[in-house]
C-alpha beads as a LAMMPS data file, in Angstrom:
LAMMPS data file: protein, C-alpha beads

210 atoms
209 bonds

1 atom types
1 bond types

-500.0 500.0 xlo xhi
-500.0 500.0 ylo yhi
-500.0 500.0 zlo zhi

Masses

1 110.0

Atoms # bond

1 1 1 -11.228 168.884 467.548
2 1 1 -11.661 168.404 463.520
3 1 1 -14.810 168.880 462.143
4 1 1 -15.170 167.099 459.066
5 1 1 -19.171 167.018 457.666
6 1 1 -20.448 163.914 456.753
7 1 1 -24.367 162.276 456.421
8 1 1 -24.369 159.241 457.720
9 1 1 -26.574 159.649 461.193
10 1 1 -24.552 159.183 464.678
11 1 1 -25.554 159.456 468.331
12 1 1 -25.933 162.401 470.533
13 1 1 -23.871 161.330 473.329
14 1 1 -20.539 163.337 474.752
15 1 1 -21.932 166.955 473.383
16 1 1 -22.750 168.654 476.400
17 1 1 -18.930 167.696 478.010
18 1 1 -17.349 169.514 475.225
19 1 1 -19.076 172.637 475.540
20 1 1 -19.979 172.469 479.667
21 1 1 -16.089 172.555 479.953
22 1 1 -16.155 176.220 478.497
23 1 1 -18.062 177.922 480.992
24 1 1 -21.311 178.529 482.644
25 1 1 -23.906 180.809 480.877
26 1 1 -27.322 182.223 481.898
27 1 1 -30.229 179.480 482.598
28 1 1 -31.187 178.226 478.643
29 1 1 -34.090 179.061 477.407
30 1 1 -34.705 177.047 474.459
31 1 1 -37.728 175.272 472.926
32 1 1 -37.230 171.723 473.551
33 1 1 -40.264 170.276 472.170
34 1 1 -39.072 167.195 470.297
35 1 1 -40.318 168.503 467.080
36 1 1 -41.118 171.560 465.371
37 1 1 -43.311 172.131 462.701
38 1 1 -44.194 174.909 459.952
39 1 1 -47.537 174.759 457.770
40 1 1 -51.260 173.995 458.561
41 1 1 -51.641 171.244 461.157
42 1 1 -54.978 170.013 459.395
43 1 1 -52.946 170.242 455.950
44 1 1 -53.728 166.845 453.865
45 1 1 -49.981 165.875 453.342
46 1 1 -48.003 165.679 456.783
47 1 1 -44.107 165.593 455.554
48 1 1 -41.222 164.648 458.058
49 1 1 -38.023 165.143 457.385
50 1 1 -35.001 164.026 459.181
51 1 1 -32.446 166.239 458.930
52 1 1 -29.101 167.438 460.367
53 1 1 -27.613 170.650 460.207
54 1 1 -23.838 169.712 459.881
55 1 1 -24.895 167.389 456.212
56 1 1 -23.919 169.572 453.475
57 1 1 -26.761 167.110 451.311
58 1 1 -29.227 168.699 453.799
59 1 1 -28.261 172.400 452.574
60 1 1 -28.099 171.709 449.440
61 1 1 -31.617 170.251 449.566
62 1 1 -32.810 173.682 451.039
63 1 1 -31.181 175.680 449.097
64 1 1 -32.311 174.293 445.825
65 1 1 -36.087 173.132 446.954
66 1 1 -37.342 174.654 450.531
67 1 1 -38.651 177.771 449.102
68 1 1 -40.112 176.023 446.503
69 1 1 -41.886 173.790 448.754
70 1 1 -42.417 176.673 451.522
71 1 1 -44.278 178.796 448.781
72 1 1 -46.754 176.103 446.388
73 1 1 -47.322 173.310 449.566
74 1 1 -47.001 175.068 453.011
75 1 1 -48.084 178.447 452.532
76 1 1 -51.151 176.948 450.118
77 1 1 -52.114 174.651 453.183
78 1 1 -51.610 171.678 451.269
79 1 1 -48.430 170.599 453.004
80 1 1 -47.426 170.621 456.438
81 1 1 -43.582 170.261 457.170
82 1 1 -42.055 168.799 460.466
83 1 1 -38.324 168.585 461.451
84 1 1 -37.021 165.384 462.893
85 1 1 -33.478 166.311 464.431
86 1 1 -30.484 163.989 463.243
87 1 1 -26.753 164.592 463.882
88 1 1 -24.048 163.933 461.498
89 1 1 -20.697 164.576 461.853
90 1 1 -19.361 166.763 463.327
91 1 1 -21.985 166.229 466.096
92 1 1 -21.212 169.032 467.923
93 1 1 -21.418 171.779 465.048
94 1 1 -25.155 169.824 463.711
95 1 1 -25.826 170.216 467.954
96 1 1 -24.648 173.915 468.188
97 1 1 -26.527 174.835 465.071
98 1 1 -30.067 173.056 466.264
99 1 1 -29.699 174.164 469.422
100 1 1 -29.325 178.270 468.440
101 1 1 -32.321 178.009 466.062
102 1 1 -34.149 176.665 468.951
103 1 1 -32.524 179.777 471.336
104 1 1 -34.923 181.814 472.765
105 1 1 -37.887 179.536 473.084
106 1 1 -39.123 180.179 468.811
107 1 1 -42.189 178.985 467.554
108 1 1 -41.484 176.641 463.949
109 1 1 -42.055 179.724 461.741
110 1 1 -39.063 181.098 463.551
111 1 1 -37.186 178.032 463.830
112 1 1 -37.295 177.489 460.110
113 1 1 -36.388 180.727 459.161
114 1 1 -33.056 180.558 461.339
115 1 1 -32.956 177.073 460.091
116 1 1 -32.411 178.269 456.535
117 1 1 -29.907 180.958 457.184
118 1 1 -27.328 178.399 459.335
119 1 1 -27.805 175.886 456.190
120 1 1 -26.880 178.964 454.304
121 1 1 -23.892 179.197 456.407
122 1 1 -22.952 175.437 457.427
123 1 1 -19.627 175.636 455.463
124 1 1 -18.169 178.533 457.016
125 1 1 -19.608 177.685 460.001
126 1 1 -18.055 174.074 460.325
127 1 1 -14.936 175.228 458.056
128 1 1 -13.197 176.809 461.438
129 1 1 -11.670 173.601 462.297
130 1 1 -12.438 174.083 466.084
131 1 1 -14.641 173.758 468.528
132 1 1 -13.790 177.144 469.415
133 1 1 -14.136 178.510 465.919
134 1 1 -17.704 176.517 466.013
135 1 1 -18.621 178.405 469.161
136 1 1 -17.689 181.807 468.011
137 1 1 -19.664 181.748 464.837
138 1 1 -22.778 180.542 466.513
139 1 1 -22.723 183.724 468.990
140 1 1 -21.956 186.263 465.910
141 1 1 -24.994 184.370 464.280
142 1 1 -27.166 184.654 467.340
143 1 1 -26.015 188.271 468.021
144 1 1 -28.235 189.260 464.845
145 1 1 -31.187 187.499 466.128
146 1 1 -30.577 189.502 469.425
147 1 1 -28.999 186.954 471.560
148 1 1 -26.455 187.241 473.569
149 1 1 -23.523 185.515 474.320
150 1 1 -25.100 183.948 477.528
151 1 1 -28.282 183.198 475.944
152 1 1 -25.764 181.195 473.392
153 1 1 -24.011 179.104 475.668
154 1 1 -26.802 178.104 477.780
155 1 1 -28.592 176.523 474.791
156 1 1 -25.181 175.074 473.999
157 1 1 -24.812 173.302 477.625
158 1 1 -28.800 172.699 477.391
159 1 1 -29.297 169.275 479.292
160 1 1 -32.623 168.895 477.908
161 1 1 -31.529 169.655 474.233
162 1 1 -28.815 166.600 474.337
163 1 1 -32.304 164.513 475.531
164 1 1 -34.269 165.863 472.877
165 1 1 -31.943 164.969 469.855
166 1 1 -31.200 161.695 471.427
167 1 1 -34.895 160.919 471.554
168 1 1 -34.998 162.258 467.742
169 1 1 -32.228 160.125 466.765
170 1 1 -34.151 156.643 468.440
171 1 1 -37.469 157.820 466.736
172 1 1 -35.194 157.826 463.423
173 1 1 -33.611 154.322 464.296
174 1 1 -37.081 153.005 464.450
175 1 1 -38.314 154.494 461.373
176 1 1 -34.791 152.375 459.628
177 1 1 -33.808 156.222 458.941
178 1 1 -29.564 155.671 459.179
179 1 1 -28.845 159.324 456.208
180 1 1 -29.968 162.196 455.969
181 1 1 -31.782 163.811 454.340
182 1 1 -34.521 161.217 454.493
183 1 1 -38.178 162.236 453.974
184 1 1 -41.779 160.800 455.206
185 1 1 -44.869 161.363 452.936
186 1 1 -48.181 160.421 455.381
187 1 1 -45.937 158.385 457.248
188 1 1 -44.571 156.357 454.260
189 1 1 -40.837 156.835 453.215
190 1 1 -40.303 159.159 450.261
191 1 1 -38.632 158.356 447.322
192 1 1 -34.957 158.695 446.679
193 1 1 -35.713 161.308 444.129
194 1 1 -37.596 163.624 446.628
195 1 1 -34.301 165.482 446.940
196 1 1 -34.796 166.875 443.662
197 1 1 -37.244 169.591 442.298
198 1 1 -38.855 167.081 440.044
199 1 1 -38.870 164.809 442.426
200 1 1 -40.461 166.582 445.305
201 1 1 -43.353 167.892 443.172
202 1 1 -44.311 164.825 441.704
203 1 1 -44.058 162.793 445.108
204 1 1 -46.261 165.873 446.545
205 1 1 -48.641 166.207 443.988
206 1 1 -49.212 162.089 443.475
207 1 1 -50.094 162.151 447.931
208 1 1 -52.365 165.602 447.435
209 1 1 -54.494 163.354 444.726
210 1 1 -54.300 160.165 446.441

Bonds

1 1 1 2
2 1 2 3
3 1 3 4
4 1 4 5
5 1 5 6
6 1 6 7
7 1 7 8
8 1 8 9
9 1 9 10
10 1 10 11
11 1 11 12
12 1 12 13
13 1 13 14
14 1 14 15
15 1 15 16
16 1 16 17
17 1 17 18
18 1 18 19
19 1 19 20
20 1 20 21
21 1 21 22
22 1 22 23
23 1 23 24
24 1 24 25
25 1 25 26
26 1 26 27
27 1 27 28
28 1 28 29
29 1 29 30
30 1 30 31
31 1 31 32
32 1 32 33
33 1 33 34
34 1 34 35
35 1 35 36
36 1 36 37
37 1 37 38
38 1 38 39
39 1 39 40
40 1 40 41
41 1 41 42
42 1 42 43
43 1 43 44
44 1 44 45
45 1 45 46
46 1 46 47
47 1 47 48
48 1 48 49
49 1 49 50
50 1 50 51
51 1 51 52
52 1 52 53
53 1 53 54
54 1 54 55
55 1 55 56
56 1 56 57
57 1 57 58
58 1 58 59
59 1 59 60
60 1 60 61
61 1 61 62
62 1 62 63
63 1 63 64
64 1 64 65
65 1 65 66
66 1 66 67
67 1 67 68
68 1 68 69
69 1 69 70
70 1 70 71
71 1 71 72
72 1 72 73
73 1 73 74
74 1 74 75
75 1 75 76
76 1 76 77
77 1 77 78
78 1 78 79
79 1 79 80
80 1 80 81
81 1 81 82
82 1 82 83
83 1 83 84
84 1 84 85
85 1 85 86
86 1 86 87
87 1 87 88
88 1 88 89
89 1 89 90
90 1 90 91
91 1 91 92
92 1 92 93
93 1 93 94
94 1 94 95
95 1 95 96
96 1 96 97
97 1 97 98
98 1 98 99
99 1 99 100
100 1 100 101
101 1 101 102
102 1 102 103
103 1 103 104
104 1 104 105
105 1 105 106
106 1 106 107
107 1 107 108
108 1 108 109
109 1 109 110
110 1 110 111
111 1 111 112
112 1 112 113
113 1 113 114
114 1 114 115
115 1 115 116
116 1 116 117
117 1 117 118
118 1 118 119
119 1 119 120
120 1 120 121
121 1 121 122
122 1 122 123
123 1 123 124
124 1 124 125
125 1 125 126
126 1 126 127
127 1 127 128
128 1 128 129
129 1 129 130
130 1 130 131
131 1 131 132
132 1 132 133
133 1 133 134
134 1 134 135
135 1 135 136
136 1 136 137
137 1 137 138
138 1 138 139
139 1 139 140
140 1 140 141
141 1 141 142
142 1 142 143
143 1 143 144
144 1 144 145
145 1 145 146
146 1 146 147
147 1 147 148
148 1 148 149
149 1 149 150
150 1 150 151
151 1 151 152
152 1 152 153
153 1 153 154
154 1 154 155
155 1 155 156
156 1 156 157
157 1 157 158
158 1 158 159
159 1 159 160
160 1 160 161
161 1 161 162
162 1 162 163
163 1 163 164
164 1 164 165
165 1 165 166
166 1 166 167
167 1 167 168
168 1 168 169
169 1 169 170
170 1 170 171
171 1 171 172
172 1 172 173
173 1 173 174
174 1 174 175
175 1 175 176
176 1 176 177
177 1 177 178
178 1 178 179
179 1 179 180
180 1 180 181
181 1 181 182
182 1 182 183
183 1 183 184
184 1 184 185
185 1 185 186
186 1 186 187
187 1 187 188
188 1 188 189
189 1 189 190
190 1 190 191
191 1 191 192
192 1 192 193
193 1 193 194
194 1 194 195
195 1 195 196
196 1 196 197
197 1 197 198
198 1 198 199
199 1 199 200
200 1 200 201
201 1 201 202
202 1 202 203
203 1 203 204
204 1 204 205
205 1 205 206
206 1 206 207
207 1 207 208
208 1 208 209
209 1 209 210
């Protein structure tokens, strides 16, 4: 199988056949909440943000603006940041990725941090060209976050993680959400220009006054 990135949102069905067909692990443990969430729950500005971990416009997004927004909004309590799970091609790698940040039943602090480092990897992670490749990566990955190779693959083959995204991805269709990244300011769709520095602070800081 290729694995080519792309950003355009697609659906979660088919993931679980391609890794189920590599063997059993141990039983998953993996948070499968729907959502996870970093920041004060109470803070005034609730910000969603669908996401995938395969869309190179995702990392770059993080890279150039999450600590930024991690440091002046959520740790100040003025923002509170929830991840709405999206897949983009390839499906399988954005899966693989979501569902090893989620390995090992993590709270959203956790969850983000991981978050940040695969983003940090996503090219060289999806640049292996195979499922196999994809696989491999993800258990070196999760071997420095103390997980083993069975812990791995049973988030991989996670029934309930396929169900979770899938739900993710028909709370997205309903919100008209079809690229990511998108973003949600108090439940109203962000600007384009979010995705920028300049344009994150001055959609943030126009909500915290309103």
């Amino acid at each position: 199988m290729n694995l080519l990135p792309s950003r355009r949102a697609v659906t979660a069905s088919g993931l679980l056949l391609t890794f189920s067909a590599l063997g059993s692990g141990a039983q998953a443990q993996t948070t499968n909440t729907d959502t996870l969430s970093i920041g004060d729950p109470s803070a005034p500005v609730q910000l969603v943000e669908y996401a995938s971990m395969a869309c190179p416009h995702c990392a770059h997004f993080h890279a150039e603006n999450y600590a930024q927004l991690k440091t002046n909004y959520i740790d100040a309590g003025r923002v509170r940041l929830t991840m709405q799970e999206m897949l983009t091609e390839p499906a399988i790698a954005a899966f693989g990725m979501f569902q090893l940040a989620r390995c090992g039943q993590v709270d959203g602090a956790e969850y983000f941090r991981r978050m940040g480092i695969l983003f940090d990897r996503q090219h060289a992670i999806v640049s292996g060209g195979t499922v196999g490749a994809l696989i491999e990566s993800l258990v070196a990955t999760g071997g420095e976050w103390g997980l083993s190779r069975e812990q791995v693959m049973a988030s991989l083959q996670d029934e309930a993680g396929q169900q979770r995204i899938s739900r993710s991805i028909e709370a997205a269709n309903a919100a008209g959400v079809t690229a990511t990244p998108t973003f949600f300011i108090n439940g109203q769709r962000a600007p384009d220009t979010f995705v920028t520095s300049a344009g994150l602070i001055s959609a943030l800081d126009a909500a915290l006054a309103r």
